[in-house]
C-alpha positions as a Markdown table, in Angstrom:
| # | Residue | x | y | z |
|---|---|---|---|---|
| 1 | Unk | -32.0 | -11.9 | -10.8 |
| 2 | Unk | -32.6 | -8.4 | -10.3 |
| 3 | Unk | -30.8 | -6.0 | -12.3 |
| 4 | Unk | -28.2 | -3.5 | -10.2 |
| 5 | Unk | -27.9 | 0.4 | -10.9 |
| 6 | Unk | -24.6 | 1.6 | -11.3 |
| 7 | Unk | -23.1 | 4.8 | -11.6 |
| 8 | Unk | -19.8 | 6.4 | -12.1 |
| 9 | Unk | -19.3 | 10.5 | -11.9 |
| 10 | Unk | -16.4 | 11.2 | -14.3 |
| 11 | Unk | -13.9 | 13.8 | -13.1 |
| 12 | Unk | -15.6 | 17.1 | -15.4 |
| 13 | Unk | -18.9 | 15.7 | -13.6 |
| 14 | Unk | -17.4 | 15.8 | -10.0 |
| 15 | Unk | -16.3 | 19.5 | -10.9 |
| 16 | Unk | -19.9 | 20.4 | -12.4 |
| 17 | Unk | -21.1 | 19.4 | -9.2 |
| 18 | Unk | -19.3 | 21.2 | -7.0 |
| 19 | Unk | -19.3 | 24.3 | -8.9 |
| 20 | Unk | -23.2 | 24.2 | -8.9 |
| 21 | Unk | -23.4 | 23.8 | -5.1 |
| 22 | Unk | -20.9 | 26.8 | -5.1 |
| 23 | Unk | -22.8 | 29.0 | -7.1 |
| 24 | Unk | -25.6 | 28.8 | -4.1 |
| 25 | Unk | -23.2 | 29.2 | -1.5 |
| 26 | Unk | -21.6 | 32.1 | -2.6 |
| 27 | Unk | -25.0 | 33.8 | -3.2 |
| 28 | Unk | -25.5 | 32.9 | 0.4 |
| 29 | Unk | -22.2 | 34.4 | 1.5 |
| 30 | Unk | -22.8 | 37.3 | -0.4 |
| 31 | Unk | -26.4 | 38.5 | 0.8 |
| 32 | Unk | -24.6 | 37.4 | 4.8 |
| 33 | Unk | -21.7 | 39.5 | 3.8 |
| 34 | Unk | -19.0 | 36.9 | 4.0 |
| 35 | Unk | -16.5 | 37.2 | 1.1 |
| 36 | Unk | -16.7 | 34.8 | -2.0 |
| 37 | Unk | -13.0 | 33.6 | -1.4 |
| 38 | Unk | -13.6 | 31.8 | 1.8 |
| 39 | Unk | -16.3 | 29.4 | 0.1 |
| 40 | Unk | -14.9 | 26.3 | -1.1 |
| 41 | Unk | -17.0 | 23.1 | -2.3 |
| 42 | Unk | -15.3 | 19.9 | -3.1 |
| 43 | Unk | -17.3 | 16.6 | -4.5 |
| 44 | Unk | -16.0 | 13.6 | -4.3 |
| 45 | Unk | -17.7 | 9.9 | -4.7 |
| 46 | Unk | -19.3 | 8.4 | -1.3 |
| 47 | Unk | -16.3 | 5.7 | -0.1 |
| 48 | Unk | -16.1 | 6.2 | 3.7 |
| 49 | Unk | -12.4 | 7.3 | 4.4 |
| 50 | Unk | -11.6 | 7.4 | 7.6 |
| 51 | Unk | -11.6 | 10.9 | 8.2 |
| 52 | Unk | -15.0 | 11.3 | 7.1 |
| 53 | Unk | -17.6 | 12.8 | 9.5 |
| 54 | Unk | -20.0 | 10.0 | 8.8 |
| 55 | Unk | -20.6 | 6.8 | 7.2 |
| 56 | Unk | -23.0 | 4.5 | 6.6 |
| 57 | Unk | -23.4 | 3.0 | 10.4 |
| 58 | Unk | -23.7 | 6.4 | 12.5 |
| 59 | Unk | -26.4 | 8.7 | 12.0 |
| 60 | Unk | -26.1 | 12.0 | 10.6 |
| 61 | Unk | -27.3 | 14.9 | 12.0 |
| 62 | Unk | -30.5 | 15.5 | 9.1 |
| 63 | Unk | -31.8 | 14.0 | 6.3 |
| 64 | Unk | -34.1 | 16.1 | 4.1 |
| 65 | Unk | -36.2 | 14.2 | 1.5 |
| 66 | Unk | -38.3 | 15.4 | -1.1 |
| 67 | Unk | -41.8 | 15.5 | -0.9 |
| 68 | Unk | -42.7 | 16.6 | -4.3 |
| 69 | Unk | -45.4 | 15.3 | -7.0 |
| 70 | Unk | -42.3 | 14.2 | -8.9 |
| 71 | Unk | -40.5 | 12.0 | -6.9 |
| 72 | Unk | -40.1 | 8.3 | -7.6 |
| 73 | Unk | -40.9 | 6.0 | -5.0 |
| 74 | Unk | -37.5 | 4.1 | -6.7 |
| 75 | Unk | -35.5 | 6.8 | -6.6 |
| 76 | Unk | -36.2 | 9.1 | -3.8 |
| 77 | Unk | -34.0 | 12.3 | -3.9 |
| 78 | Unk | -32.9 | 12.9 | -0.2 |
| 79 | Unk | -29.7 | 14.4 | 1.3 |
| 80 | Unk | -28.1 | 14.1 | 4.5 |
| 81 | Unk | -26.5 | 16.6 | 6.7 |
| 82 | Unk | -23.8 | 16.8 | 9.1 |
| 83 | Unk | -21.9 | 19.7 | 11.1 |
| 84 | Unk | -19.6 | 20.4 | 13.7 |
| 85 | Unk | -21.2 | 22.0 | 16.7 |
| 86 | Unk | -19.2 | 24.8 | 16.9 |
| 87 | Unk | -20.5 | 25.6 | 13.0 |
| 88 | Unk | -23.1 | 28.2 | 14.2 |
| 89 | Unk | -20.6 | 29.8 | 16.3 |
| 90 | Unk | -18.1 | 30.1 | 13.6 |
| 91 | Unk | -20.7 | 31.6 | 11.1 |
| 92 | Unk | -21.9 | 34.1 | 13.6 |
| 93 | Unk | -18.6 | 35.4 | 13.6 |
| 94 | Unk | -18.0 | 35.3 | 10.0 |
| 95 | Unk | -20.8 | 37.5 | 9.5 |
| 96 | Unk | -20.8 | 39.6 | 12.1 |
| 97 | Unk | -17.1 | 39.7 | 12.9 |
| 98 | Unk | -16.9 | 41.1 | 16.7 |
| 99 | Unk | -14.6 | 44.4 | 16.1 |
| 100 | Unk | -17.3 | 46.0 | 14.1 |
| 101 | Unk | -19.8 | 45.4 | 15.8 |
| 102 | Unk | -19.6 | 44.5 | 19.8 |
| 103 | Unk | -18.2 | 46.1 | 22.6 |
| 104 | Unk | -14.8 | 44.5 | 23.7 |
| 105 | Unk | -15.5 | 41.7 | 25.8 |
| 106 | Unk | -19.1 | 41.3 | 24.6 |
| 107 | Unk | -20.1 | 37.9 | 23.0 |
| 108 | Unk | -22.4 | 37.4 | 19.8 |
| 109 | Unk | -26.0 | 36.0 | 20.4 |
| 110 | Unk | -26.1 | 32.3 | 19.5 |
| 111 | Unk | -29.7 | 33.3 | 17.1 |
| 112 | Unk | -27.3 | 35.2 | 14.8 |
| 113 | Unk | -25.4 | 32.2 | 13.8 |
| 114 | Unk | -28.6 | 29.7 | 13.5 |
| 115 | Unk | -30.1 | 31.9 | 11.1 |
| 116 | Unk | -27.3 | 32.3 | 8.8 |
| 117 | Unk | -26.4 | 28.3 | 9.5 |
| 118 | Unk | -30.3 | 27.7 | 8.3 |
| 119 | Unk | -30.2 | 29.8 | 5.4 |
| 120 | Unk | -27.3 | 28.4 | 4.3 |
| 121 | Unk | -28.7 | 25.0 | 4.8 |
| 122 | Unk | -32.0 | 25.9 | 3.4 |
| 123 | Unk | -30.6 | 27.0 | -0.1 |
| 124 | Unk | -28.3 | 24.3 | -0.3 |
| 125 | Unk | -31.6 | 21.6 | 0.9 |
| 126 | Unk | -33.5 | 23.4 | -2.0 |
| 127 | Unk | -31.2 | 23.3 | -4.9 |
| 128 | Unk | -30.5 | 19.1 | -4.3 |
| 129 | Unk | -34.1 | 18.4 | -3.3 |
| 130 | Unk | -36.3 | 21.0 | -4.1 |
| 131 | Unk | -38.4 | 23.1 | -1.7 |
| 132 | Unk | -41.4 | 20.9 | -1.1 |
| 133 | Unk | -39.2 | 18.3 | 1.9 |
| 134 | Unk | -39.5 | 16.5 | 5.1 |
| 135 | Unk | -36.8 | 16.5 | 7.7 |
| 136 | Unk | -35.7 | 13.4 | 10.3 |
| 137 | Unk | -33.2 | 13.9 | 12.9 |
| 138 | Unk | -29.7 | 12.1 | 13.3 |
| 139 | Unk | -31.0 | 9.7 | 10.3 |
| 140 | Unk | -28.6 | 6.5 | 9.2 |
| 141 | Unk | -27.9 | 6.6 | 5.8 |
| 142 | Unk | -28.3 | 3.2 | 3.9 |
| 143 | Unk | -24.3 | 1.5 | 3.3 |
| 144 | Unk | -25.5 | 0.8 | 0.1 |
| 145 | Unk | -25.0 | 4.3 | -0.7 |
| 146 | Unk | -20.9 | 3.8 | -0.3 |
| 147 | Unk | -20.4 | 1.0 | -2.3 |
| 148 | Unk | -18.3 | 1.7 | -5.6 |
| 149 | Unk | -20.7 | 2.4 | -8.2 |
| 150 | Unk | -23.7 | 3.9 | -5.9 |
| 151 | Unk | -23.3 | 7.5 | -8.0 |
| 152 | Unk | -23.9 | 9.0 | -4.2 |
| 153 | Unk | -21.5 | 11.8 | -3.6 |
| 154 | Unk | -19.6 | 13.0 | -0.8 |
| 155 | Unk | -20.0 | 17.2 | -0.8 |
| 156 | Unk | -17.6 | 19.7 | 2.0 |
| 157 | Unk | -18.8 | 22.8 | 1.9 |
| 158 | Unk | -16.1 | 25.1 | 3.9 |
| 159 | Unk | -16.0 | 28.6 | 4.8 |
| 160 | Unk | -13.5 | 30.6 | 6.5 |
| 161 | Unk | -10.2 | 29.3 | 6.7 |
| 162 | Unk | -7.4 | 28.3 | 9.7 |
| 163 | Unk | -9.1 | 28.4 | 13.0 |
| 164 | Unk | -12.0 | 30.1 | 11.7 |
| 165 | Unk | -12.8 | 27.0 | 8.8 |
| 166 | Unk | -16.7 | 26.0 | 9.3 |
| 167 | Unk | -17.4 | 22.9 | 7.7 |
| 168 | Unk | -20.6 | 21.3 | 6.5 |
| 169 | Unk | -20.7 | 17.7 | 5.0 |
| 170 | Unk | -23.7 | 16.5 | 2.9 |
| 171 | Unk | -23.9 | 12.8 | 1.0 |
| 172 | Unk | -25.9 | 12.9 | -2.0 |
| 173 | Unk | -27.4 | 9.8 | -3.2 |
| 174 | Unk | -27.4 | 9.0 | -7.3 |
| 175 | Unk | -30.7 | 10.9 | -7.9 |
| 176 | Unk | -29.6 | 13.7 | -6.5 |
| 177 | Unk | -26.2 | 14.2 | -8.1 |
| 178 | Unk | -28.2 | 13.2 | -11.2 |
| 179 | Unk | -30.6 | 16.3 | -10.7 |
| 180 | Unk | -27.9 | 18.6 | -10.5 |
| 181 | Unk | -25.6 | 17.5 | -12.9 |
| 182 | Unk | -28.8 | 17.7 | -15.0 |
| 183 | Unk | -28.9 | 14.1 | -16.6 |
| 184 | Unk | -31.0 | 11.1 | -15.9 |
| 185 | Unk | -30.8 | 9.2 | -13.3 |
| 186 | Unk | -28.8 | 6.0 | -13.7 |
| 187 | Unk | -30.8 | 3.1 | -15.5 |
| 188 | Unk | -30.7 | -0.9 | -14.3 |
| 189 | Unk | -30.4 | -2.6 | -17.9 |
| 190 | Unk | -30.2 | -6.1 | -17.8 |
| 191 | Unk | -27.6 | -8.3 | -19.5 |
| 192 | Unk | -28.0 | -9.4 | -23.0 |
| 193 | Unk | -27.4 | -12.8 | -23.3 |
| 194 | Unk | -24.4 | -14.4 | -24.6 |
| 195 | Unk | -24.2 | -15.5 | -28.0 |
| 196 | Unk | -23.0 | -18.6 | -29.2 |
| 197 | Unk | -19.7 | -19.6 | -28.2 |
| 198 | Unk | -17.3 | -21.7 | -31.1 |
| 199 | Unk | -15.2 | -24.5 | -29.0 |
| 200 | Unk | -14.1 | -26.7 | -31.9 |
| 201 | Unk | -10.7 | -24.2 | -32.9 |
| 202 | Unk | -10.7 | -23.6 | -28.5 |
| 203 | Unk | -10.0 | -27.2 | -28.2 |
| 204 | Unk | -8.7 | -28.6 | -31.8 |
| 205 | Unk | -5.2 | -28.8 | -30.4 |
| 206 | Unk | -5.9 | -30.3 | -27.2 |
| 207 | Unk | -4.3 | -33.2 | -26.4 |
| 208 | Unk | -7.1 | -36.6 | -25.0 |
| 209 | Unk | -6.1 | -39.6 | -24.1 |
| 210 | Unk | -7.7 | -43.0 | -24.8 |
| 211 | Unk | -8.1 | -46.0 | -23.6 |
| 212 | Unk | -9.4 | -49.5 | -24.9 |
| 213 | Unk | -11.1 | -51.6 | -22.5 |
| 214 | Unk | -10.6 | -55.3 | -23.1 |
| 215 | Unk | -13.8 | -56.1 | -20.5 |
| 216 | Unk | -14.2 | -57.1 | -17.2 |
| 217 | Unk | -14.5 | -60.3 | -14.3 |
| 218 | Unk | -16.3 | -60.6 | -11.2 |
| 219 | Unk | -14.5 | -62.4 | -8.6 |
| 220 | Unk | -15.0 | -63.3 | -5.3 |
| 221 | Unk | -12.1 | -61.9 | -2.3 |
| 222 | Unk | -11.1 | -65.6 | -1.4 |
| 223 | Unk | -10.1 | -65.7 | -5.1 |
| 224 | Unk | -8.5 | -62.7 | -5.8 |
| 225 | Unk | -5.8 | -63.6 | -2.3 |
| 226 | Unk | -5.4 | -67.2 | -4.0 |
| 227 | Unk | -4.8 | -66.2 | -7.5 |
| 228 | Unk | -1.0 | -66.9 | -8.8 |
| 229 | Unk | 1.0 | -66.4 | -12.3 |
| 230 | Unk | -0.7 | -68.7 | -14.8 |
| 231 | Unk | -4.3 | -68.5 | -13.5 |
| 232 | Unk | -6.8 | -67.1 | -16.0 |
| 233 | Unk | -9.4 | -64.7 | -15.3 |
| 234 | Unk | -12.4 | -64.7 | -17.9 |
| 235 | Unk | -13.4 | -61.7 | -19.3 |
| 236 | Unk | -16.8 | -60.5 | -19.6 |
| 237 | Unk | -16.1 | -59.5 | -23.7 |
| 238 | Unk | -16.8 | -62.2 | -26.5 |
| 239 | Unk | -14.2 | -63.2 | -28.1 |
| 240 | Unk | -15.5 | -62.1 | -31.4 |
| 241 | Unk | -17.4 | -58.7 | -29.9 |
| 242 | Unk | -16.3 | -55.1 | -30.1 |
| 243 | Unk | -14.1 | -53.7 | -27.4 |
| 244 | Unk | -14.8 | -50.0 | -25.8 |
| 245 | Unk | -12.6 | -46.9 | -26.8 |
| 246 | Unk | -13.4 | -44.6 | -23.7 |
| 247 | Unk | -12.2 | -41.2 | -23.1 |
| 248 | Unk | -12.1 | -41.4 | -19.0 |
| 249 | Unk | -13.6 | -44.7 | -17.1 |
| 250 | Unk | -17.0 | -45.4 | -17.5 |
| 251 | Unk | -17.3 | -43.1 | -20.7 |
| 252 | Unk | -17.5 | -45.2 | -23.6 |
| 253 | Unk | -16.8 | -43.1 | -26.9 |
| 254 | Unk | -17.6 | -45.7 | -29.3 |
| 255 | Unk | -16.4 | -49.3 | -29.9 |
| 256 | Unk | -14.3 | -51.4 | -32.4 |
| 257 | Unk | -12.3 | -54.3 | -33.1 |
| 258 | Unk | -8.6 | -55.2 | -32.8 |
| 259 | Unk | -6.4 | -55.5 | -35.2 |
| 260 | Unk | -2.9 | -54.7 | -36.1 |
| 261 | Unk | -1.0 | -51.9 | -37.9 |
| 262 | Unk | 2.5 | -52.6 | -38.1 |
| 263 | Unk | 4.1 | -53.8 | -34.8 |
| 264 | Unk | 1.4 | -52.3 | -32.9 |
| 265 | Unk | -2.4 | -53.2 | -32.1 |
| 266 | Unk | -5.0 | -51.4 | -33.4 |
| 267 | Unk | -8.8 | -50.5 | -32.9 |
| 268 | Unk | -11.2 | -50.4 | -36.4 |
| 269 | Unk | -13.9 | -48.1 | -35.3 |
| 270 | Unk | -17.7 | -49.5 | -36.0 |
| 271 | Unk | -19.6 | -47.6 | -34.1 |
């Protein structure tokens, strides 16, 4: 049976993360000029709520994987993407809010939100992955990745607030989260085996019942209908052989003779 990785983020961990990715999006907001306050990162592990842009059925919008010399074939470290349409938009005029710079009723080229949308994409890609990545479009993420115990993380990424909030979510599978956070990636150890289990004080006090069999007779149907009170039946047992002690039918514990203790019968145990 092969061995299953699992991985829990504790709650420090969930914060480490998030505060890394927000260390790289505030350096983006501050070479676009968008203020540090409106950045806000939140981690949290990969369980499809039902708000959730995404889950493991529908295909997000990217999914970047790493095409370094270090990557493990068992481990790859990829991350997808997903975003609102309206994001570029919404950065454009984060960055280039329209009183300063357009006439009144002019309207912002749609180039100056892509570029700030894929710079802000670009250093968020390179600080899970790495630089060296290839990119598919609207890619299905495996549902493995949402089980409990995956390690793959759920990361929001909003700027602006109210009307103006520009949301990016990005699922980051154990490796990933791992490569951040620093540490190795989760390990699939195997079970060690069970030791030797003492039943004798489990059971001591158990109470068994048991029965002595006094033998057996084969008789035909026609008999058995005829048969009336002072018939006998002859038993299978000699009269001067052992009789069974058995702990269920059929399961002969050992055998004995009869005798008598008091007003009661008894069995002498021989074997």
């Amino acid at each position: 049976m092969d061995a299953v990785r699992i991985r829990f983020w504790s709650a420090p961990q969930l914060a480490e993360a998030a505060a890394v990715l927000r260390i790289v999006v505030v350096a983006w907001a501050d070479d676009w000029g968008v203020p540090a306050d409106a950045v806000a990162v939140d981690c949290a592990a990969a369980l499809p709520p039902a708000a959730a842009m995404r889950g493991g059925g529908e295909p997000w919008r990217e999914c970047w994987r790493s095409s370094g010399q270090e990557d493990r074939a068992d481990s790859p470290r990829q991350v997808w993407c997903d975003w609102e349409p309206t994001l570029p938009a919404a950065l454009a005029r984060m960055v280039f809010p329209s009183h300063d710079v357009l006439a009144p009723g002019a309207e912002l080229s749609s180039g100056a939100g892509d570029a700030a949308f894929e710079s802000l994409l670009g250093l968020v890609r390179e600080r899970c992955i790495g630089k060296a990545a290839t990119r598919s479009l609207l890619a299905t993420a495996d549902p493995l990745l949402f089980r409990r115990g995956s390690g793959a993380l759920r990361v929001k990424i909003g700027l602006g607030g109210g009307a103006e909030l520009a949301r990016i979510e990005c699922l980051l599978p154990e490796p990933v989260v791992a490569r951040l956070l620093g540490v190795g990636p989760a390990q699939a150890t195997p079970l060690a085996a069970l030791g030797a289990l003492a039943l004798a004080p489990l059971v001591s006090n158990t109470p068994v019942r048991l029965c002595v069999e006094a033998g057996s007779a084969s008789i035909g149907a026609g008999s058995l209908l005829s048969i009336a009170v002072g018939d006998v039946i002859r038993l299978d047992t000699p009269l001067d052989g052992p009789f069974s002690l058995t702990l269920a039918p059929g399961h002969i514990a050992c055998h004995g003779y009869i005798g008598r203790v008091d007003q009661h019968l008894a069995l002498e145990l021989t074997k």
